[in-house]
N, C-alpha and C positions, 0 to 999 in steps of 0.2 A: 560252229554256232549257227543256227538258222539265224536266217536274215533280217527276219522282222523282229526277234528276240534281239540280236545286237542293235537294230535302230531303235527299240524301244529302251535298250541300255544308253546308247550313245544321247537319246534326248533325253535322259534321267539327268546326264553328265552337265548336256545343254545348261538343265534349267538351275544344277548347281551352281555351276562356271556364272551364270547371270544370279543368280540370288548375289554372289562377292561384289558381282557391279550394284552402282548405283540404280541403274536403271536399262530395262532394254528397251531400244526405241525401234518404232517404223512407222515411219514417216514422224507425223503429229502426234501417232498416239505411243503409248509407254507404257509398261508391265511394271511396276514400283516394285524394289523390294521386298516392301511387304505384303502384294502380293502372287509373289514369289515364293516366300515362304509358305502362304496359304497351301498356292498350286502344289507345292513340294508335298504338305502335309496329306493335303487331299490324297496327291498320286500315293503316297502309303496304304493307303487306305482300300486301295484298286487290285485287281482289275475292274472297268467300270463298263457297264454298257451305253453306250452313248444315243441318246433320242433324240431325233433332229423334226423339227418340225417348224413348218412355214410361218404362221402367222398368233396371234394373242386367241383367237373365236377357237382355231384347232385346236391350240393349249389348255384353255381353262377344263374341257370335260378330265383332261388328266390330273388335272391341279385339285380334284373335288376331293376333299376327305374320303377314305377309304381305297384312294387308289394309288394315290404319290405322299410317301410321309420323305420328309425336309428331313438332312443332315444336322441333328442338333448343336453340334460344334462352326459348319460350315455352311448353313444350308444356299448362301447364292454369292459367286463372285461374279461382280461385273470388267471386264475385259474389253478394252477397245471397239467398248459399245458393243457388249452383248455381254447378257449376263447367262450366265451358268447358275443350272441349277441341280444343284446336289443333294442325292434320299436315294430313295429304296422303291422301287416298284414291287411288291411284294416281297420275296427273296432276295429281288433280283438288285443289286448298286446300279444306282445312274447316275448319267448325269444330260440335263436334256440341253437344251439351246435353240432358241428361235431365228431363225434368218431373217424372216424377211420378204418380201415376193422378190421373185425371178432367179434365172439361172445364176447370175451373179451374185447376190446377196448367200442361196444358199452352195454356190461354193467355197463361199469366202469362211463363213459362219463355221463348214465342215471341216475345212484347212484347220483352222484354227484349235476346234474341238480336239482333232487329233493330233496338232502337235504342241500343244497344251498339257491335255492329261491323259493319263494311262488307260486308256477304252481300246478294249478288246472288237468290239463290231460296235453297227449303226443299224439302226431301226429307224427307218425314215416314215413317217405317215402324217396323213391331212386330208382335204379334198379331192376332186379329180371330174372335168368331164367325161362324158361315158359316149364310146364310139362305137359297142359293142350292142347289138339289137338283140343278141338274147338274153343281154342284161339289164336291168333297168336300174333306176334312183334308189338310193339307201342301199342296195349292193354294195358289199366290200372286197376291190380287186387288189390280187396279190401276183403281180408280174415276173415272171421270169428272167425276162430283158429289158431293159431298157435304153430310150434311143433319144438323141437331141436333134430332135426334128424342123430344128430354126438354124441350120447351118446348110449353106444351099451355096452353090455357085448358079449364077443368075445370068442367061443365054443372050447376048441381044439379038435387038429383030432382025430377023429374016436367016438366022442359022438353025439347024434344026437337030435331030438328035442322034444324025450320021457326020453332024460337023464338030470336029473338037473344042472344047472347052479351051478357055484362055489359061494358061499354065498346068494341061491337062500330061503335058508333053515331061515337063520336072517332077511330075510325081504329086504335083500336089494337089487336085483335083480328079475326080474318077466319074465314071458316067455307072459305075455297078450296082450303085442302091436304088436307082428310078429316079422319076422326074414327072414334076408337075404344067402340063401343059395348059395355060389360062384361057385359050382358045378354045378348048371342051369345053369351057363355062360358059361363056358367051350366050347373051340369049339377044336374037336368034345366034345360031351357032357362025363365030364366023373366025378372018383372022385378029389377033390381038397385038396390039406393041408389048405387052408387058412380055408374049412368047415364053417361055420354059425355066424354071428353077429346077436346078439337078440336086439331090441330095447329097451330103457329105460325110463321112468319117469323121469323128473329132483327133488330133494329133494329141498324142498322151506320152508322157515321157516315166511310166511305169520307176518304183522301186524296184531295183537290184539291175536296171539296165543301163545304157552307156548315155552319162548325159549329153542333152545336144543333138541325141538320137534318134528321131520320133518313130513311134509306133503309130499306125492308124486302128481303129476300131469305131463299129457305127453300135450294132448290137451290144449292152454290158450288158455279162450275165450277174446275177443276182449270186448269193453265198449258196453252193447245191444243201451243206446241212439245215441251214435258215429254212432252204422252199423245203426241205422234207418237214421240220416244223411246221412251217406252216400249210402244206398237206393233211397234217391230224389236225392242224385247230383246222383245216376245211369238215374236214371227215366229221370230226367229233358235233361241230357246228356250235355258231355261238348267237345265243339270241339276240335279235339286234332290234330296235326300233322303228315302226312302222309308220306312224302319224307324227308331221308335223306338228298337226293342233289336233285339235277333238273332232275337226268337220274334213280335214287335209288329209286323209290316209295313202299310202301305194297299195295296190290292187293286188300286192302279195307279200308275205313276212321275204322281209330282204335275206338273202345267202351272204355266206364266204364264198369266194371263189377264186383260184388260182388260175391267171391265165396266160399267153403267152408273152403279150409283148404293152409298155406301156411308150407314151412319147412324150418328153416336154421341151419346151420352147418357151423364150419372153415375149410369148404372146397368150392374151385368153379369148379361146378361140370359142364363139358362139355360133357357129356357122355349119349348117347341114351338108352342103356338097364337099366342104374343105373334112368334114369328121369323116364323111362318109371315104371318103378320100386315103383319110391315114386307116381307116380298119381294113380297105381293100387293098391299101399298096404295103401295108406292113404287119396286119392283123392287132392294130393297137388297137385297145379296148379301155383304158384311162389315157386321159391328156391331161399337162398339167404344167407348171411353169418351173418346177422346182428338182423333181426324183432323177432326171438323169445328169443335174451335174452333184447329184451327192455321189451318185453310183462314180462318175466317172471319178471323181475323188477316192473313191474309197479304192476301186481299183487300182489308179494310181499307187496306192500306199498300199494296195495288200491288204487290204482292211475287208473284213464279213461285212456282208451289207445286204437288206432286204429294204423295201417300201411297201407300204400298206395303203390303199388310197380306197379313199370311199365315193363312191358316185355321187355328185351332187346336184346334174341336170347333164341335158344329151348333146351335149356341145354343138346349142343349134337347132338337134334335129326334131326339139316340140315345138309345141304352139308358136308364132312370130306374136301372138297376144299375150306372151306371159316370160317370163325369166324365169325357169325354177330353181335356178342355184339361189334366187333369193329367198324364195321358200322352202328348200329342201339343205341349202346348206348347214344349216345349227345340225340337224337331224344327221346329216351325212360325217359330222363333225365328232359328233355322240358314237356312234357306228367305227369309225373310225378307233377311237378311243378302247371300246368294248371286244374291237377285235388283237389290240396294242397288245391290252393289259394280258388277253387268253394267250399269246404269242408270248410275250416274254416269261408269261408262267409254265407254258408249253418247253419255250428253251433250257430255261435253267433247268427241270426238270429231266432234260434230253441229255445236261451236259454231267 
């Protein structure tokens, strides 16, 4: 029996064996019976494609009539503060769930989603700084990789980048992905106490391997049938929204684009030498606080997975007189949205 076919049996069994108890607990919070039997009912109902998305502002363009119709029997459980929300994106079953900002909130959110209910892949999308200079604001990037760019082993002063890391030697820190020297930043140029943050791999303990075992990985690739998907919604092109207001416009109708690599971290990074930074040492072209630890989730679990991220300002690298994430995000939020719904129309279509 394939692998992911028996754990998605074996958590079929799961959520029966717990429907008998009273109640499943972790920690504070609890799964009630009754909705237990919900989840039970729902998962009949599946396979479901599951939409992860960060925040309420990303959500509501999905929420508008005509594009997310509500499960009439079921249409939202809430689960240990978070609520699920069950319908139809065209054809296509979902079921969406909001995180939350940062890397933890949406892995916790993703965990959850998928061993909850029966969903087939993740379609993660929202905002996104843009580190990419051939692309601009209301762009929407669709990433091949994705990397968590806020795990770092941190050098102290006066070691440099021919002196080993502190537990470099047990395997658990590596000097292979690059390093950020704070001394190049320096104005004037000089040395720094803060010295060198190296990049890291995240430790992942993958289905179907030995627990206890870790694997490292910095790069998650994306689902390869997802980016052929979403290669025709690039091709085909989808119109997307160019003016914030009536007086606000971008200086060109925004694209689709597929590009190589995106990076997030729990941080939001507004800073031009630090963006300029991730696109020369990694070719990232979105930043963002949330898509690599869905990805590393879903990895984990064997689970399809893509992100869709819309540009919302240049992480940084405009005007120091203006924030445009605060004026271009609704807009980038829209865009985001418009590229979801041609994507999942695109997939089911494929499958």
């Amino acid at each position: 029996m394939d692998i992911t076919i028996a754990l998605r049996f074996l958590g079929s069994v799961l959520l029966a064996v717990l429907w008998c108890d009273a109640t499943f607990r972790s920690g504070d919070a609890a799964v009630s019976s009754g909705d237990l039997r919900k989840i039970h009912e729902v998962n009949k109902m599946g396979p479901y494609l599951g939409i992860v998305v960060p925040n309420m502002f990303e959500m509501n363009p999905l929420l508008q009539p005509g594009r997310f119709v509500s499960d009439p029997t079921t249409p939202t459980l809430d689960i240990m503060g978070r609520r699920f929300r069950i319908g139809k994106v065209g054809d296509q079953k979902v079921i969406i769930v909001m995180t939350g900002l940062s890397m933890l909130n949406a892995g916790v959110a993703t965990e959850l989603l998928l061993t909850l209910f029966n969903v087939e892949g993740i379609v993660h999308y929202g905002i996104a700084g843009n580190a990419n200079p051939e692309l601009q604001i209301g762009d929407v990037a669709i990433p091949e990789y994705w990397a968590h760019s806020g795990l770092w082993n941190w050098q102290r002063y006066g070691f440099g980048p021919n002196d080993p890391l502190a537990l470099e030697s047990n395997g658990d820190y590596t000097r292979e992905i690059g390093y950020l020297r704070f001394a190049n930043y320096s104005t004037p140029s000089s040395d720094n106490l803060l010295n060198n943050v190296w990049y890291q791999p995240e430790e992942v303990f993958p289905v179907g391997g030995s627990p206890e075992v870790r694997q490292h990985i910095f790069k998650v690739p994306v689902d390869s049938h997802y980016l052929d998907v979403a290669k025709t919604v690039e091709k085909d092109g989808v119109i997307l929204a160019r003016c914030a207001t009536p007086s606000n416009c971008l200086p060109r109708e925004p694209v689709v684009a597929t590009v190589e690599m995106g990076v997030s971290g729990s941080v939001f990074v507004d800073n031009k030498a630090y963006g300029e930074f991730l696109n020369g040492e990694f070719n990232a072209t979105a930043i963002d606080m949330e898509s690599a630890a869905v990805a590393l989730v879903c990895y984990q679990q064997k689970v399809p997975f893509i992100a869709i991220r819309a540009l919302s300002d240049l992480a940084g690298g405009g005007s120091a007189l203006s924030n445009e994430a605060e004026a271009f995000a609704p807009l980038a939020a829209a865009n985001a949205v418009l590229v979801l719904v041609q994507f999942v129309a695109a997939l089911a279509s494929s499958s």
